[in-house]
C-alpha positions as CSV (number, residue, x, y, z in Angstrom):
1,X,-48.7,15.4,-16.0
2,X,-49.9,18.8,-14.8
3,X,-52.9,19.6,-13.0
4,X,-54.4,21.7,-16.2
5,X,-54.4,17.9,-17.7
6,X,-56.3,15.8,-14.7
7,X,-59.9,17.2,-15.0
8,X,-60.0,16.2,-19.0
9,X,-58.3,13.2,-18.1
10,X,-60.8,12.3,-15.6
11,X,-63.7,13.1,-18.1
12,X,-62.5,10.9,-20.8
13,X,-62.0,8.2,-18.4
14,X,-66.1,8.6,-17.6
15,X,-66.5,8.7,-21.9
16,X,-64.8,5.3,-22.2
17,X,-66.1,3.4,-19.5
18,X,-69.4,4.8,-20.7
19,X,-68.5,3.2,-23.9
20,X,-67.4,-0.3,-22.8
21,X,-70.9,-0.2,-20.7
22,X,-72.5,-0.2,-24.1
23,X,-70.5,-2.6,-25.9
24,X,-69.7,-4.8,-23.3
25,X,-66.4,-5.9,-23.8
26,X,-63.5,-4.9,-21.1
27,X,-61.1,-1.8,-21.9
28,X,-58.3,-3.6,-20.9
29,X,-58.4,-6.6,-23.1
30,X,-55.1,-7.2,-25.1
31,X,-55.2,-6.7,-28.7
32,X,-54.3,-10.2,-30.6
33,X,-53.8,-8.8,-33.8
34,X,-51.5,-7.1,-35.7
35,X,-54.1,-5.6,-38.1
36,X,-54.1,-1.7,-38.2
37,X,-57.3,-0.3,-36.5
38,X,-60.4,1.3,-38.5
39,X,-60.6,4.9,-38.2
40,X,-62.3,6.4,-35.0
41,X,-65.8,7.1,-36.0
42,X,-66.7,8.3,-32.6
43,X,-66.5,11.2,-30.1
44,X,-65.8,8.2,-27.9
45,X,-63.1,6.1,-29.9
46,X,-61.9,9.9,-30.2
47,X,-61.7,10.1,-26.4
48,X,-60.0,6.7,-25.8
49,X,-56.9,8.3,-28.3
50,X,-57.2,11.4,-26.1
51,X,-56.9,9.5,-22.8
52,X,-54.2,7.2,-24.4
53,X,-51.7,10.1,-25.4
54,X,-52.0,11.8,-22.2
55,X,-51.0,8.1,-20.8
56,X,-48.1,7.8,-22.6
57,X,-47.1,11.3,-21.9
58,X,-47.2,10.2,-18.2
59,X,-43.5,9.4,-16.6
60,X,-43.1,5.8,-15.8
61,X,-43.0,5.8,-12.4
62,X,-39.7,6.0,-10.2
63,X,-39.8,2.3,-8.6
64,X,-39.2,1.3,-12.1
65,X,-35.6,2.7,-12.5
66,X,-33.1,1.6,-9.8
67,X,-31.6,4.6,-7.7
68,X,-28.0,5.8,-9.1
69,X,-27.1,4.3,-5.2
70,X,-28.4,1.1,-5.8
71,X,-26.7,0.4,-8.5
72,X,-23.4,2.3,-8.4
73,X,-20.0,-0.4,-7.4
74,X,-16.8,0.3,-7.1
75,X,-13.6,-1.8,-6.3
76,X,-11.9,-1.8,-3.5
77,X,-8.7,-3.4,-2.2
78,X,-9.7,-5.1,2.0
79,X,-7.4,-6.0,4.5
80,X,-9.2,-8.7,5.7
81,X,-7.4,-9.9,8.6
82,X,-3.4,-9.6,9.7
83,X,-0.4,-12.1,8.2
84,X,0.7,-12.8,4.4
85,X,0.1,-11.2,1.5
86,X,-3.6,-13.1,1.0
87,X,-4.6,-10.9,3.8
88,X,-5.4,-8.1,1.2
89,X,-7.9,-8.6,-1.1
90,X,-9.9,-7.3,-3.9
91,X,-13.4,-6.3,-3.7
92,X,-16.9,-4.7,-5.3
93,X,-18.3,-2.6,-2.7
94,X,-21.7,-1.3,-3.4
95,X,-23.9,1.8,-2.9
96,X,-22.7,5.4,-4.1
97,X,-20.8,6.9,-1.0
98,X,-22.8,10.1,0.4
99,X,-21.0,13.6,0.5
100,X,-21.0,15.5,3.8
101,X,-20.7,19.0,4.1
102,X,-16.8,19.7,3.5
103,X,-16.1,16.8,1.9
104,X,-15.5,15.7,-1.7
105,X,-15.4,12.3,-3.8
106,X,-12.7,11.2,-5.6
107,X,-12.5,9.2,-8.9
108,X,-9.1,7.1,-7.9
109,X,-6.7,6.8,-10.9
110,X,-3.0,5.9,-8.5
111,X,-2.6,5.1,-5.4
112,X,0.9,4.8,-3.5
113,X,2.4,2.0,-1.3
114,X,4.3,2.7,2.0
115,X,6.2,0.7,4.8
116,X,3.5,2.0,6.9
117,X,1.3,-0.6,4.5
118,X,3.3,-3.1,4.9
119,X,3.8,-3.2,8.7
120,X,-0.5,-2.7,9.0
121,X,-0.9,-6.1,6.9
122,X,1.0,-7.7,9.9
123,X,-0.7,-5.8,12.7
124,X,2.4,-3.1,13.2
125,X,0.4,-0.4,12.3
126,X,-1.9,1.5,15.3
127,X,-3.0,4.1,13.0
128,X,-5.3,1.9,10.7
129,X,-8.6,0.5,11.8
130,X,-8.8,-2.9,12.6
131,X,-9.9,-5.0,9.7
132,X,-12.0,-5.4,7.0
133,X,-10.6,-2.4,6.7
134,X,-9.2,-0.4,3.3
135,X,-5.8,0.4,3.1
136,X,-3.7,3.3,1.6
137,X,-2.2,6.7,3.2
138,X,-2.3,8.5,-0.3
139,X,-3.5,8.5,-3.9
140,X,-4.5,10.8,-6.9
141,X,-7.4,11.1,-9.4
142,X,-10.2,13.3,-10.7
143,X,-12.8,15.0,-8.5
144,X,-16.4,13.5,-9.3
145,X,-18.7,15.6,-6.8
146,X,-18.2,17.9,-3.6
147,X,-20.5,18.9,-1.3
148,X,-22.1,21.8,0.5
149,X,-19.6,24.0,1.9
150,X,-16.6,23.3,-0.8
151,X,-15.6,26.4,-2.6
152,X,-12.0,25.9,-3.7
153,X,-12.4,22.3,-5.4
154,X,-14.8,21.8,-8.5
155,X,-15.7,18.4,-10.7
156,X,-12.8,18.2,-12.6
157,X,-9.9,19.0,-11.0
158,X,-7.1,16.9,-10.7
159,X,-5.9,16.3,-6.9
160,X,-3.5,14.2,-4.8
161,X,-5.3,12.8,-1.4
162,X,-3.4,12.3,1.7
163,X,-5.5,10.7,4.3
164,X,-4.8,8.2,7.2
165,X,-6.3,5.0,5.6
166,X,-9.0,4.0,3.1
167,X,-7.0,5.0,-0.3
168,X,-6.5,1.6,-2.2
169,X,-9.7,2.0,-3.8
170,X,-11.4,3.4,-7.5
171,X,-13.6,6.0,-5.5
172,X,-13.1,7.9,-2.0
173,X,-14.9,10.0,-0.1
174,X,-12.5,12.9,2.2
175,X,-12.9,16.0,3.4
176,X,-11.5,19.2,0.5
177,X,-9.0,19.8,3.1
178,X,-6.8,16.4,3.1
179,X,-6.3,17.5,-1.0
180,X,-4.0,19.2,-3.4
181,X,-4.1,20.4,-6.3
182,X,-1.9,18.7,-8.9
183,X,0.5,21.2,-10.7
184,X,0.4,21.5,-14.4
185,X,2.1,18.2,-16.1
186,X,2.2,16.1,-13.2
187,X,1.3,12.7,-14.0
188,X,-1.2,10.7,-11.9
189,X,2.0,8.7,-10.7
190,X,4.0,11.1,-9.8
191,X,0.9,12.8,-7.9
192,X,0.2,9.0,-6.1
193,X,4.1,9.2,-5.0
194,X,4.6,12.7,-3.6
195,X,2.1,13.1,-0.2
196,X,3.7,10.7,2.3
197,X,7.2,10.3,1.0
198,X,8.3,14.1,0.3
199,X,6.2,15.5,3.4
200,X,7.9,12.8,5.8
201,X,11.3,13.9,4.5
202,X,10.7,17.4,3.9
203,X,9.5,18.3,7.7
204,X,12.3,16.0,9.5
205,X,14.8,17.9,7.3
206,X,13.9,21.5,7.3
207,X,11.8,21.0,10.2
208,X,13.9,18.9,12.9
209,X,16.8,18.6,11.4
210,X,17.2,23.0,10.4
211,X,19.3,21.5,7.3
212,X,21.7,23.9,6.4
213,X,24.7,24.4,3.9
214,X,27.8,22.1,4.5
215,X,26.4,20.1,6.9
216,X,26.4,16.0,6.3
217,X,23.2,13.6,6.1
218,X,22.9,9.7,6.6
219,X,20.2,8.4,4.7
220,X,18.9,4.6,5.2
221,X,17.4,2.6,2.5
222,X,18.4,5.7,0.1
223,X,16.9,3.8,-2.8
224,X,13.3,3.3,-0.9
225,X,10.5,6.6,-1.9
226,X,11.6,8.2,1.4
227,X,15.4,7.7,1.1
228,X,15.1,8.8,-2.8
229,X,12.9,12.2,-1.8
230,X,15.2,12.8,0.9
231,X,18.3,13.1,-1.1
232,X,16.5,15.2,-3.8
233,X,15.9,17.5,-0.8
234,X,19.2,17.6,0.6
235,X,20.2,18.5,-3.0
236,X,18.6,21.9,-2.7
237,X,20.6,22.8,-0.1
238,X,24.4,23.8,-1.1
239,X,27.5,21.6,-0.3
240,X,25.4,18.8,1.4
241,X,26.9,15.6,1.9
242,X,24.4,12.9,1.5
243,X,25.8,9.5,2.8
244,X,23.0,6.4,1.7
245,X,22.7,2.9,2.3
246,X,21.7,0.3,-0.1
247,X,22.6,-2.5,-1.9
248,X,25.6,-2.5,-4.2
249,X,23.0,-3.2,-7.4
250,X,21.4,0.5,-6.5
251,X,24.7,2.4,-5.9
252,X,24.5,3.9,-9.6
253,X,21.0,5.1,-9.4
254,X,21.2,6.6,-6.1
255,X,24.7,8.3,-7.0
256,X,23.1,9.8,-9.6
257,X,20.2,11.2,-7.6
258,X,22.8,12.8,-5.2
259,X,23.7,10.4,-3.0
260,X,27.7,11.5,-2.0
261,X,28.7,8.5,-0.7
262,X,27.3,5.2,-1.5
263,X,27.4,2.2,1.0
264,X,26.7,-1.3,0.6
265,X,25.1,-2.1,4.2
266,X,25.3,-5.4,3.3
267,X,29.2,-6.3,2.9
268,X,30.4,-3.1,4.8
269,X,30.1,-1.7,8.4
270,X,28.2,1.6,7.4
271,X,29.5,3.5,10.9
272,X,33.1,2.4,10.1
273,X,32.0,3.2,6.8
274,X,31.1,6.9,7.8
275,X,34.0,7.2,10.2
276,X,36.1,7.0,7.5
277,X,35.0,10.1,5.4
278,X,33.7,12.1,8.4
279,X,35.7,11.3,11.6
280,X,33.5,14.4,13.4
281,X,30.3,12.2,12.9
282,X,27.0,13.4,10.9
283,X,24.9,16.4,11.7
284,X,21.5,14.4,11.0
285,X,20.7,10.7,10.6
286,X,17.4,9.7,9.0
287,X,16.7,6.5,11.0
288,X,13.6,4.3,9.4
289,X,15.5,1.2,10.9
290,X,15.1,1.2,14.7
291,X,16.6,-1.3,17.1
292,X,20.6,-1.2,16.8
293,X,21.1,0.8,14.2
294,X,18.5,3.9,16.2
295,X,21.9,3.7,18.8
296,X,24.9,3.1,16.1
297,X,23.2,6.6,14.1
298,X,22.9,8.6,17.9
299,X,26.7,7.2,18.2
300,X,27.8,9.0,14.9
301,X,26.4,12.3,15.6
302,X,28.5,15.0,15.9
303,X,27.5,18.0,18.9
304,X,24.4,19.7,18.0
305,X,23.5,16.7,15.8
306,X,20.3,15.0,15.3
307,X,19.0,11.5,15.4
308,X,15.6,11.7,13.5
309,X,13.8,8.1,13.9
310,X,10.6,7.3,11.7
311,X,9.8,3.9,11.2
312,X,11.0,0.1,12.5
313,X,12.1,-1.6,9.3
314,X,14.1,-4.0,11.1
315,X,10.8,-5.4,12.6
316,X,9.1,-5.9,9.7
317,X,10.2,-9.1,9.1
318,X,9.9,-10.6,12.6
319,X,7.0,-11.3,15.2
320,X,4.2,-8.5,16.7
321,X,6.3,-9.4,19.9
322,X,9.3,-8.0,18.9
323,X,7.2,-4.0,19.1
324,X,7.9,-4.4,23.3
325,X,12.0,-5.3,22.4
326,X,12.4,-2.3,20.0
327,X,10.4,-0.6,22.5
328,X,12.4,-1.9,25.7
329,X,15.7,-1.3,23.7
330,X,14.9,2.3,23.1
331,X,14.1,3.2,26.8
332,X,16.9,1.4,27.6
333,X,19.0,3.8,25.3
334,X,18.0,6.9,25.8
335,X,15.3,7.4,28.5
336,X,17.2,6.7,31.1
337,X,20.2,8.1,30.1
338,X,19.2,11.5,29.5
339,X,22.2,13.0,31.3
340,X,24.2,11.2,28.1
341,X,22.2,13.4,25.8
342,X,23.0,16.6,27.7
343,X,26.8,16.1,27.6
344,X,26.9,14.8,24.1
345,X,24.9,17.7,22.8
346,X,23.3,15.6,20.3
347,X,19.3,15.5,20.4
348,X,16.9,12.4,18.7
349,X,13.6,13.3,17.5
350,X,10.4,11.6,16.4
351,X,8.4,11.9,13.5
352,X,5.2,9.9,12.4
353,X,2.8,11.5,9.8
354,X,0.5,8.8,10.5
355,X,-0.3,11.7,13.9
356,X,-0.1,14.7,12.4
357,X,-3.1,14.1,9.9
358,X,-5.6,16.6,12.4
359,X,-2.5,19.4,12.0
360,X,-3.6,20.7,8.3
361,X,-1.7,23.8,8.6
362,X,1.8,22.1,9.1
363,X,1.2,19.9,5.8
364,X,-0.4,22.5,3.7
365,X,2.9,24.1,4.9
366,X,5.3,21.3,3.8
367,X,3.0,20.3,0.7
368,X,3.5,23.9,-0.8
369,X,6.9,24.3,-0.2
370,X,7.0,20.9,-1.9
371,X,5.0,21.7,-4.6
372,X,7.1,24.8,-5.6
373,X,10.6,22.5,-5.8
374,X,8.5,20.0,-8.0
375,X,7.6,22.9,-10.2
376,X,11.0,24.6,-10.1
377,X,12.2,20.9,-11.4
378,X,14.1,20.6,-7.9
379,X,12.6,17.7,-6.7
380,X,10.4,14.8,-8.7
381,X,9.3,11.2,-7.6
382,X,10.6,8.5,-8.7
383,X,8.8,5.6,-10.1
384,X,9.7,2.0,-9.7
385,X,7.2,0.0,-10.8
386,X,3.1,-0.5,-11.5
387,X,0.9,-3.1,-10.0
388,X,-2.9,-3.0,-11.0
389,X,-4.8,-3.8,-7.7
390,X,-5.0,-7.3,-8.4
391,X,-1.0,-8.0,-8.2
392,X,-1.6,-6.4,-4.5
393,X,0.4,-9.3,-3.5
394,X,3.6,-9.2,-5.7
395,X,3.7,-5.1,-5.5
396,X,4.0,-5.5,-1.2
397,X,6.4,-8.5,-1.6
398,X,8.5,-6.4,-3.6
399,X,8.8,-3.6,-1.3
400,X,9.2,-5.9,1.5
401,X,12.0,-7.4,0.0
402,X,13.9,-4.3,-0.9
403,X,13.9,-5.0,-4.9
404,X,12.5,-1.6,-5.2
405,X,14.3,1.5,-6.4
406,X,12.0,4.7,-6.0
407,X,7.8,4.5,-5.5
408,X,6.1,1.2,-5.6
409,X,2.4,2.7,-7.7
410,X,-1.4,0.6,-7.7
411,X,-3.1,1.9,-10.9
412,X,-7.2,1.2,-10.2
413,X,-7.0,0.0,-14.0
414,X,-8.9,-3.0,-14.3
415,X,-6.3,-5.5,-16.2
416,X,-7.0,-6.4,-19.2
417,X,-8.2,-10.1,-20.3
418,X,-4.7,-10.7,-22.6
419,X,-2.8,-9.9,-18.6
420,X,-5.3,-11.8,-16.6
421,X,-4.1,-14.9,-18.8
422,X,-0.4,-13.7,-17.9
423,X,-0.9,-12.9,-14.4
424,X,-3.3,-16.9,-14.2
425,X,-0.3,-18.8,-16.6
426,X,2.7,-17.0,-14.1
427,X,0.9,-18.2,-11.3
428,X,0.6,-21.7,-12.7
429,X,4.4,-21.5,-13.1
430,X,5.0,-20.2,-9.9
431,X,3.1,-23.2,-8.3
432,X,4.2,-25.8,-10.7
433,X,8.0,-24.3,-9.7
434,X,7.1,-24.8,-6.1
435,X,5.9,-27.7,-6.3
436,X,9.4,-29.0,-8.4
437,X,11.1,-27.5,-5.6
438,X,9.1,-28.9,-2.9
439,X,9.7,-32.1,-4.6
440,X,13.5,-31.3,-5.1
441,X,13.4,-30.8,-1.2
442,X,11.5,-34.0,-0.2
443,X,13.8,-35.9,-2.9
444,X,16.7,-34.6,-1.3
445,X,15.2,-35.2,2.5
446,X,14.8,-38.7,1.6
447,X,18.1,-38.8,-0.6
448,X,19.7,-37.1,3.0
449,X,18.1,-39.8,4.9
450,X,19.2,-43.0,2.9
451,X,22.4,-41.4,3.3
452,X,22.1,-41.2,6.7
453,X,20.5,-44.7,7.4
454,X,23.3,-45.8,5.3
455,X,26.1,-44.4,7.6
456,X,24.2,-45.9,11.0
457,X,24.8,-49.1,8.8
458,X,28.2,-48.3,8.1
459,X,29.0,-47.1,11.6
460,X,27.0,-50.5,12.7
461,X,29.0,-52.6,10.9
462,X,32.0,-50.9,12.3
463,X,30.9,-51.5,15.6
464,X,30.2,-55.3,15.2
465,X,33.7,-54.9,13.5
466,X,35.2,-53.6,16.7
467,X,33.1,-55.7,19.0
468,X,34.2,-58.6,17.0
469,X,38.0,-57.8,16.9
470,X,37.5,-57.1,20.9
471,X,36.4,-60.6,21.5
472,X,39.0,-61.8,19.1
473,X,41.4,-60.3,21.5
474,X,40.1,-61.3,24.6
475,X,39.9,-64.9,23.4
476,X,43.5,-64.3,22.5
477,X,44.2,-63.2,25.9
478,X,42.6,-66.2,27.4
479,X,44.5,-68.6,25.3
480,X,47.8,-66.9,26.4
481,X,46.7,-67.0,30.4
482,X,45.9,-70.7,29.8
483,X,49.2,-71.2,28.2
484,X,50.6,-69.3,31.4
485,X,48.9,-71.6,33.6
486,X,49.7,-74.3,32.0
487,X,53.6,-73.9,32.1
């Protein structure tokens, strides 16, 4: 209503409660029946219409439409306390997030999963918040809104995030600077896949490691997001020799990726392995693996090698205690024998992207020299497998066990109803298996522990045997001293 309208509002207000005066009946009575009304036949019936259009004309008044905030929900994947797999679960948080200046929101189509993931759900992880917290280093998606101060993102474009933690979600709020735009025919996949594993491997290569041609690379887990990126790197290089480790069921795909020389870590010794082809040693080792192997891969160097470690794999599996070993074993190695590293030559680096997330000028760096290989068909992801956020669970037991070949994806994709049945009837199985094994084990426990009952018999009776056949004998010996005695 504008002000023009409120003084002849206000006049036939004074018109019809003039009128009700006179007739006596109240203006706000309900009408009870459906019949059409008579005709005004009034300046004052003709008022009441007046005052009743510019009522409906009014807005309805804001209280009775709930805020866009109030009502907005998204889901969101919550760590929600360190140990299995159930740790991480799936939630509705509520309340549209609020942009701050610099920062833009996210509509989450992919998001990646990392080792770093893995190791946070068991309390390895410094760089995430302690829980309920959200997961996820990295994802891609569709930009809903920015805010004040953004001038090189717009609704609409398509960008991978990078960001320390809070991915594994359908919407996120970061600032413009942690993301990139997605070239032209990247998939939301590939995009999810890229940030962590091809920046990690890109800087300790060209950055540490000043990869150049002819020189030789060990590369751990070589089927695993990192090890695949890695080699696509080293490819780009001429007359590198990539050696990789993995599991004799991944040799094919990671030879045909570039991987040199294949080796089964499993069956083989990998440094007799390497000795073998390269007596001189390697000029960089990509170590994700810590403890032992972060000292057989220093061993193997040749001078002016490189020992780049980034990660503790061979923890993941064991205790939070077992941090202060790999920790005690690496002092141990090199710390205190620096004069070793002088007279070897050889030098062992660091790297953890988890720290450099404040440095924005070093990733841009690595992200656009990434980029260009991705768009010159040099270098492209991967993709293992799909979970939807839901299957959480099975996609992080899958990395953990090393099934994976290449980038382990969570689509924000609700599941359908027809999957939900799937996922609920695979379940069922899985329980009613464990539960035949369970009972396989208890049959064979008890089955064990007739047998062993059975054998204390056995070796019982034996013993009464014995003890009888002892007695026998000593009553035999008697008899023959009394005969003795007797003659």
């Amino acid at each position: 209503m504008s002000g023009e309208d409120a003084p002849a509002q206000q006049q036939n207000a004074e018109e019809q409660k003039q009128q009700q005066q006179e007739t006596k009946t109240p203006a706000e009575s309900p009408k009870t029946e459906s019949k059409p009304d008579p005709p005004p036949t009034s300046a004052s019936t003709e008022a009441a219409a007046t005052a009743a259009a510019a009522a409906a004309d009014t807005p309805a008044p804001a209280a009775e439409k709930a805020p866009e905030e109030d009502t907005f929900t998204y889901r969101a994947l919550v760590l929600t306390g360190y140990g299995g797999y159930d740790k991480v679960k799936l939630q509705v948080k509520k309340g549209k997030p609020t942009l701050k200046s610099g920062e833009v929101m996210v509509r989450v189509k992919m998001c990646g999963l990392n080792f770093a993931d893995l190791m946070a759900r068991q309390g390895l992880y410094d760089r995430l918040p302690s829980p309920p917290v959200t997961p996820g280093m990295e994802c891609s998606g569709v930009i809903e809104a920015v805010g004040e101060e953004v001038t090189d993102r717009k609704v609409g474009d398509k960008v991978l995030v990078l960001n320390r933690s809070g991915m594994w979600q359908e919407v996120v709020v970061v600032a413009s600077t942690h993301t990139f735009l997605m070239p032209e025919g990247m998939s939301f996949e590939e995009a999810a896949a890229l940030p962590v594993n091809y920046i990690t491997a890109y800087m300790m290569l060209f950055d540490f490691g000043h990869l150049r041609p002819n020189q030789s690379v060990l590369v751990h887990m070589a089927a695993g997001g990192v090890g695949i990126a890695a080699t696509q790197l080293c490819k780009t290089v001429n007359d590198v020799t990539v050696f990789g480790t993995a599991s004799a069921s991944k040799h094919e795909v990671i030879s045909q990726g570039g991987v040199t020389h294949p080796i089964d870590y499993r069956t083989r010794d990998y440094v007799e392995e390497v000795r073998k082809i390269s007596p001189k040693g390697l000029d960089i080792v990509l170590d994700p693996l810590g403890g032992s192997d972060t000292h057989k891969g220093y061993n193997l160097l040749k001078p002016m090698g490189k020992l780049i470690s980034y990660g503790a794999a061979n923890m993941l599996a064991g205790q939070k205690k077992n941090l202060f070993a790999v920790a005690k074993t690496w002092y141990q190695q090199f710390s205190v024998h620096t004069l070793s590293l002088c007279q070897g030559n050889r030098s062992v680096c660091g790297f953890h992207l988890g720290y450099l997330d404040s440095e924005t000028e070093l990733i841009d760096q690595a992200m656009t020299a990434v980029m260009d290989l991705y768009r010159q068909g040099k270098v492209k992801p991967r993709i293992d497998s799909t979970y939807h956020l839901e299957q959480v669970g099975d996609a992080m037991r899958r990395m953990q066990e090393r099934n994976n070949i290449g980038k382990i994806i969570l689509t924000t994709e609700p599941m359908k109803e027809e999957e939900k049945k799937e996922e609920a009837k695979k379940d069922e199985e899985k329980k009613d298996d464990k539960k035949k094994d369970d009972k396989k084990k208890d049959d064979k426990k008890k089955e064990d522990k007739k047998k062993d009952e059975a054998k204390k018999e056995e070796k019982k009776e034996e013993k009464k045997k014995e003890e009888a056949k002892k007695d026998d004998k000593k009553a035999e010996e008697k008899k023959e001293e009394v005969k003795k005695e007797e003659n």
